[in-house]
C-alpha positions as CSV (number, residue, x, y, z in Angstrom):
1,X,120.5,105.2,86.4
2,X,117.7,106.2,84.0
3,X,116.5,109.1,85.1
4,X,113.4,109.0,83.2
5,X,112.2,105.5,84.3
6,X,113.1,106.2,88.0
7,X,110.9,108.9,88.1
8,X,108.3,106.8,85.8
9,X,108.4,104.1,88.6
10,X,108.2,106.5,91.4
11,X,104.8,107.9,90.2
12,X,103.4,104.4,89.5
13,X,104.1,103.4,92.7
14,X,102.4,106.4,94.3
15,X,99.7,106.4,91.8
16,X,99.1,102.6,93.2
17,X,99.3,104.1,97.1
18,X,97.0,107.0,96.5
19,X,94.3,104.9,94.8
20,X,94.3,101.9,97.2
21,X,94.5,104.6,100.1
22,X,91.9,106.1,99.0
23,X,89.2,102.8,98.5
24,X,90.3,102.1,102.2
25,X,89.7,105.2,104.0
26,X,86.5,105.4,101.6
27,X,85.3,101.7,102.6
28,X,86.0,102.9,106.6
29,X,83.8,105.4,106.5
30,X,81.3,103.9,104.3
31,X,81.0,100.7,106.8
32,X,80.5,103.0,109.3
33,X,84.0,102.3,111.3
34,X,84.7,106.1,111.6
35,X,83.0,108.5,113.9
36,X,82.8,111.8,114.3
37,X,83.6,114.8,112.1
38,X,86.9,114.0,111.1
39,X,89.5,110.9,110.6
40,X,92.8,111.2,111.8
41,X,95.0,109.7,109.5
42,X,98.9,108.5,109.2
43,X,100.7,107.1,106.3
44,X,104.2,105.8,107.1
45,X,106.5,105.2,103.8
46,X,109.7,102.9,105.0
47,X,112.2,101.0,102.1
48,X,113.5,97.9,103.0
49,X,117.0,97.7,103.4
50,X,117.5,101.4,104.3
51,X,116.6,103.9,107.3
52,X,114.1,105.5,105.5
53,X,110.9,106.1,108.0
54,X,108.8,108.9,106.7
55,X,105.4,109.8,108.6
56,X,102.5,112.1,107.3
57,X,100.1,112.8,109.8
58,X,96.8,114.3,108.9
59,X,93.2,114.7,109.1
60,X,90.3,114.1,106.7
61,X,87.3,116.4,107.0
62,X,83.9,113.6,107.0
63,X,81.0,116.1,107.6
């Protein structure tokens, strides 16, 4: 394995996630579908074809 283009395809890929996550949570709150002071937020990262179920809970500060 290339260690170099792993690592290079790793950060693309959560380049990609960051961005799109972002626009979403941004077009949520701007089309008013979030209330209150804060968004509770989870991102769950799975591969296919292995066991691998990571969860991130968190919260995103709107006032």
């Amino acid at each position: 394995m290339d260690e170099d283009k792993f690592n290079m395809s790793i950060r693309k890929f959560l380049k990609e996630v960051g961005v799109t996550s972002q626009r979403e949570i941004e077009a949520v709150v701007r089309e008013g579908r979030a209330s209150g002071d804060k968004l509770r937020v989870r991102m769950t990262l799975t591969a296919e074809g292995t066991d691998l179920n990571h969860v991130v809970d968190g919260e995103i500060k709107l006032s």
